[in-house]
N, C-alpha and C positions, 0 to 999 in steps of 0.2 A: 615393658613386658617384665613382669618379676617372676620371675625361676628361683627353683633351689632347688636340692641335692635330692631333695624327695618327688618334685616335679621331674627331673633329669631321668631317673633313676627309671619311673613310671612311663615315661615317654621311651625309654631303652626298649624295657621289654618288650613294648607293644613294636617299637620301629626298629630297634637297633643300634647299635651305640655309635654310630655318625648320624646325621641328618642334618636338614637346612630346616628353619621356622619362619613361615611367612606370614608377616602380619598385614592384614587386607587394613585394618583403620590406621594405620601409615600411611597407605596408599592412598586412602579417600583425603586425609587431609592434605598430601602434596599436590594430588592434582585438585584439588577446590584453592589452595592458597596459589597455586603458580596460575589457574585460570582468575582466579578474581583480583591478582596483580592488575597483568596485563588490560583484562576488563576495563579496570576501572581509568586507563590513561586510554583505549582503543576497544568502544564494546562490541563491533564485530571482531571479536577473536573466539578462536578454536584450538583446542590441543589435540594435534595429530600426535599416536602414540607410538615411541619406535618397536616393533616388534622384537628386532632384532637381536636389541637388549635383552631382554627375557620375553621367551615367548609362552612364559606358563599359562596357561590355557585361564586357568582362573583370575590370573592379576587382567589378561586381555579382557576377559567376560565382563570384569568390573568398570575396565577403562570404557566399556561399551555402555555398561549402564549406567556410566557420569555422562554421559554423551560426547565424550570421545570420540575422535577418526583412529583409525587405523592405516600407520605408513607400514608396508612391507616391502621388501626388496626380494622377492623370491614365490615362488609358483605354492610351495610350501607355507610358507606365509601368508597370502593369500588364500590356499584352503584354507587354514586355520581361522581367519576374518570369517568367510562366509561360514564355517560350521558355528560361528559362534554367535551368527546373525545380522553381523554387521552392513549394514544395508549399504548397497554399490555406490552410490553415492557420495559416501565416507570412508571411501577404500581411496588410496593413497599409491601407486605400485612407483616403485623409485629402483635405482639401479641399475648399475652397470652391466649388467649381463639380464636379460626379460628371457620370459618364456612366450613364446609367439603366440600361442595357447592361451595364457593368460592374458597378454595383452589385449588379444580380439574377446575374449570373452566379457573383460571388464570395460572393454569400452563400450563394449555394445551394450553391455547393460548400465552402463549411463557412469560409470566408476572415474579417475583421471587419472593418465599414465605421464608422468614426466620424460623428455625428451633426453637422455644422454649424450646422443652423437646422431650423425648425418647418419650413422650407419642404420639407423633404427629406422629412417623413413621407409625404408624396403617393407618392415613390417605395416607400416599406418598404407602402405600405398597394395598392399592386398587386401587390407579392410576396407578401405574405401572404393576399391575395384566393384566390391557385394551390395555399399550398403551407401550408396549416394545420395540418399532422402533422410537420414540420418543425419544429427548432430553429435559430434565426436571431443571428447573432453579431455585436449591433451595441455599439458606444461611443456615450458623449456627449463631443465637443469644451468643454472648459470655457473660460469666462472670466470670470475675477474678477481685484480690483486686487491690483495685487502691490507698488504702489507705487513706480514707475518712472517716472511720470510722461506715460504713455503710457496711452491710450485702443484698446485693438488691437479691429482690426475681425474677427478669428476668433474662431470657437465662439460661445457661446451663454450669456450674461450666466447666471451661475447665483443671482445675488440677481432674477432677471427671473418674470415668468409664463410666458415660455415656455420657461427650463427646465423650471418643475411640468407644462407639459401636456406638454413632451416623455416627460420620464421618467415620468406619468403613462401615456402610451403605449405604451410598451415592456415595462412594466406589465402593463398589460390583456391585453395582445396574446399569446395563448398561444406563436403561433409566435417568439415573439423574446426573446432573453433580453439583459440587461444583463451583457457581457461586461466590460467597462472604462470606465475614464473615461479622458480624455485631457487633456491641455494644451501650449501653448508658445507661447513668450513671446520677443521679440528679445534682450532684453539677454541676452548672457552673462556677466557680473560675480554675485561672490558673495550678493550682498547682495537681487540678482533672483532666486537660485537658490535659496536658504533662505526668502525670499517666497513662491518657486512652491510648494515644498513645505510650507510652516504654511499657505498657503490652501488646498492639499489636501485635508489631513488636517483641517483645518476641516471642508471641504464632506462630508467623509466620514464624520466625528463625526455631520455635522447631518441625513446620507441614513437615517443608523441602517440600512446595507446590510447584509443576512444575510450571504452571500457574492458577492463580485466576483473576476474572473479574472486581469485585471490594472488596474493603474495603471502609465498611460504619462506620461512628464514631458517629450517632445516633444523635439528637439534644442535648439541654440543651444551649445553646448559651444568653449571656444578650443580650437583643436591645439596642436600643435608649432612652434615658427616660432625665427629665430634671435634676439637682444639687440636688433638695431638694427630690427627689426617690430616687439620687444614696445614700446619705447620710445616708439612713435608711438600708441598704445593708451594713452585716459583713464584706464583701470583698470588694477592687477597682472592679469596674467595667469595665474590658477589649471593649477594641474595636474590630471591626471585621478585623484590621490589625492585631492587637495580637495575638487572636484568627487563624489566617492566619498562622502566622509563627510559632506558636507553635503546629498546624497539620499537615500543607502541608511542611512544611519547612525538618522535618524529614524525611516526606514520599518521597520529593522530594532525599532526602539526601540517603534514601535506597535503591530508585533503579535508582539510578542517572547512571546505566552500562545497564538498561533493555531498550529494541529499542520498549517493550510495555509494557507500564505500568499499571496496573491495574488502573480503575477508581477509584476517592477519591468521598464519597457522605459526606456529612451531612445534617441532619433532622431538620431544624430549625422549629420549629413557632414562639416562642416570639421573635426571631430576627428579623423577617420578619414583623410581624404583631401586636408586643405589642403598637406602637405607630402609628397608622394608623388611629385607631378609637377612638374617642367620646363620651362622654356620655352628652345627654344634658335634666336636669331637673329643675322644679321649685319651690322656695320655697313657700310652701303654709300656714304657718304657724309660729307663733313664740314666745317663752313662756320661762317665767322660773320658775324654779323648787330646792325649799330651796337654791338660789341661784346663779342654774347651767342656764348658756342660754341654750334653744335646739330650734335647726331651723328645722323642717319636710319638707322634699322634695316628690313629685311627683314619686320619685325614689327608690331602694333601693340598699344596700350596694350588692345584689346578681346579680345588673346589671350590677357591675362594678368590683367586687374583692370577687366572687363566692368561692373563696378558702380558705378563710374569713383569712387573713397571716397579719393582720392586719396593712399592709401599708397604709399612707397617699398619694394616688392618689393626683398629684399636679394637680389644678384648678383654672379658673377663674370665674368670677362675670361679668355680666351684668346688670345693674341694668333698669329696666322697667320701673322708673318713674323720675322728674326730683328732685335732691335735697334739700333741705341738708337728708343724710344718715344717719340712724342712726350708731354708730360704735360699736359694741360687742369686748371685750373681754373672748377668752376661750369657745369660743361658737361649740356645735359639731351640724353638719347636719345628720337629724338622715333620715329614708326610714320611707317608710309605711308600711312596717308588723308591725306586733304584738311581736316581735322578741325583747326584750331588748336591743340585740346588734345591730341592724341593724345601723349604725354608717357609713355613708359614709366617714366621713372628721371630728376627733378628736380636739379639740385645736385649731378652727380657730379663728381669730383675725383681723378684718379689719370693713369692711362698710356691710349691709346685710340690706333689707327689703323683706317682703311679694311681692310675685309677680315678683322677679329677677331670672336670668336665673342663672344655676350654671353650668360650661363646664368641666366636667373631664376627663383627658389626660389619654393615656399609658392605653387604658382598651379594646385594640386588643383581648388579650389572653384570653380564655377561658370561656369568660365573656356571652356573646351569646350561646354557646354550652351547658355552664353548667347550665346558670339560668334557674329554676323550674319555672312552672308555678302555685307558692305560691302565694294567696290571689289575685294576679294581672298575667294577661298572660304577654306574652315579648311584648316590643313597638315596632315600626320600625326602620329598618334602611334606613337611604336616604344617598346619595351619592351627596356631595354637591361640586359644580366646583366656588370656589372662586373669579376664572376670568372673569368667564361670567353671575354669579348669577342663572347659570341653575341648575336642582335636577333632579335626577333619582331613583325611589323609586325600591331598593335590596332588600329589606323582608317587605314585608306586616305587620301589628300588627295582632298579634295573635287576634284570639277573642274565645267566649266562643264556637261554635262549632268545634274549633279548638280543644278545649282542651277536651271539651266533647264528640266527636264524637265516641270515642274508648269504651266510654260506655254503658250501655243499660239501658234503661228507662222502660223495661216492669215490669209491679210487679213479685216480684218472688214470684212462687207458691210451695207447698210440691213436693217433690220427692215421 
């Protein structure tokens, strides 16, 4: 995407001097190259798209017309799929907490709910109370060690009793059949991912399953990001060939005699969408402090790395006026809260004045979903096409009846 001070400037007036830039042809090429990975070692595969990540309406509608699923984990989420047309079928509902509503709704219209806990049977065992001529398309969420040294509190210990009476149930139950199994796990390093899949294909050894419809390996995948991110990352940073052969490569390998193979899904979001968008704000100030520079941005650190994992988002500088610059050394770009840490960018060292545009990369994930509407509501997003100098404004800027709307301004009186 190439910008300048005259595109920045332009794109101000019209939005504001923060915003986020989402580029849709990033998009299409992450998920065409992380689908035709996998493709080509396991060609039943599918990219289930994690919502969660970002749920902007427009990146979802896109992942819909690559032919995308849709995983959501929330009632919320699930409208969002169906307004967007996503047909039940390639609805995905996962999560720790369902809405019982949702549940029956998507089952019944043929969608698949992954299994959490025993506790969830209460709900499949009121659906099937109605609807015993029906076929019901549920998963079981797995967990077993994969040897990361983490204890994860999702799914449903599969060395436990209550996976056998789960999958005992599903079983029994005429109207419901075992569509999948499911999993995922945080680490995305290699050594977690080849874990997730030999515990699999264990558990799947040991079910002695006739036929299953899919196996799903959940997200956790790294994207794209530039030298100076991967650097800050414990582990190398796999590609989406890697990652390819060390899921589809076995799966392909184990039922390399089946004439139907079960479908292979994974749940990307930061794969798909960590390097898509933008953050674009300005420095409005600049001081120092027994020593230290600090540059104040328009922005804040919860616009861009909400998780606060204290990585250096790589960035660039525009600068809005003509030279000479001044140079800082050791200078950190700090937000506007009131937040001590709000710290966009640690350590930086180059050229900076009042009034320059700063452009932070790699800040798809989570970024938009999670940020609060603390001190300042969220900016917009616009959708900018490089080639033609055209915008399409994706999300409006919040504003204060936005955020206020939910509450009530009458005086409270005694009870």
């Amino acid at each position: 995407m190439k910008l300048d001070k005259e595109i920045l400037s332009a794109l101000a007036d019209k939005f504001g001097d923060a915003f986020y830039i989402l580029d849709i042809e990033k998009l299409i090429l992450n998920f065409r190259e992380l689908k035709g990975a996998f493709s080509r070692y396991y060609p039943n595969f599918d990219i289930a798209y994690s919502y969660k990540t970002n749920y902007t309406p427009a990146i979802c509608r896109e992942i819909e017309r690559l032919g995308g699923y849709a995983e959501v984990v929330s009632e919320m989420e699930y409208e969002l799929a169906k307004r967007i047309g996503v047909a039940p079928g390639r609805i995905i509902l996962n999560g720790p907490v369902k809405s019982r509503a949702a549940v029956c709704e998507l089952l019944l219209s043929g969608g698949q709910v992954n299994i959490e806990s025993e506790n969830e049977l209460e709900i499949l065992e009121r659906v099937c109370a109605g609807h015993r001529k029906k076929k019901l398309r549920v998963g079981i969420r797995c967990n077993y060690d994969i040897s990361d040294g983490v204890i994860s509190r999702f799914g449903i210990d599969t060395g436990s009793p209550e996976f056998e009476r789960v999958l005992r149930y599903i079983k029994k139950e005429d109207c419901l059949t075992l569509s999948g199994l499911h999993c995922h796990f945080a680490q995305r390093n290699m050594k977690a991912w080849k874990n997730r899949v030999s515990g699999m294909l264990e558990l799947i050894r040991g079910l002695e399953l006739e036929k299953i419809e899919s196996i799903d390996f959940g997200g956790g995948l790294y994207g794209k990001m530039g030298d100076s991110l991967k650097e800050q990352f414990p582990d190398p940073i796999p590609c989406f060939e890697e990652y390819a052969e060390a899921v589809a490569g076995p799966l392909s390998e184990y039922y390399r005699d089946d004439d139907e193979p079960p479908k292979l899904l994974v749940e990307p979001g930061s794969a798909i969408v960590g390097d898509v968008m933008s953050f674009a704000a300005r420095v409005t100030g600049i001081k120092t402090v027994r020593g230290k520079p600090i540059a104040t941005l328009n922005g804040s650190v919860y616009n861009i790395n909400p998780t606060l994992n204290g990585k250096n988002l790589p960035f660039a500088v525009y600068h809005q006026n003509p030279g000479p610059h001044r140079i800082y050394k050791d200078i950190d770009l700090c937000g506007y809260t009131c937040v001590e840490n709000d710290r966009l960018f640690r350590g930086y060292s180059g050229e900076l004045d009042v009034g320059d545009w700063v452009i932070f990369e790699n800040v798809g994930s989570y970024s938009v979903v999670m940020k609060p509407p603390f001190i300042f509501p969220n900016v917009p997003i616009i959708r900018y096409d490089g080639r033609s100098g055209g915008t399409e404004l994706v999300k409006s800027a919040e504003t204060f009846d936005d955020i206020f709307r939910t509450y009530s301004f009458d005086e409270i009186c005694e009870v």
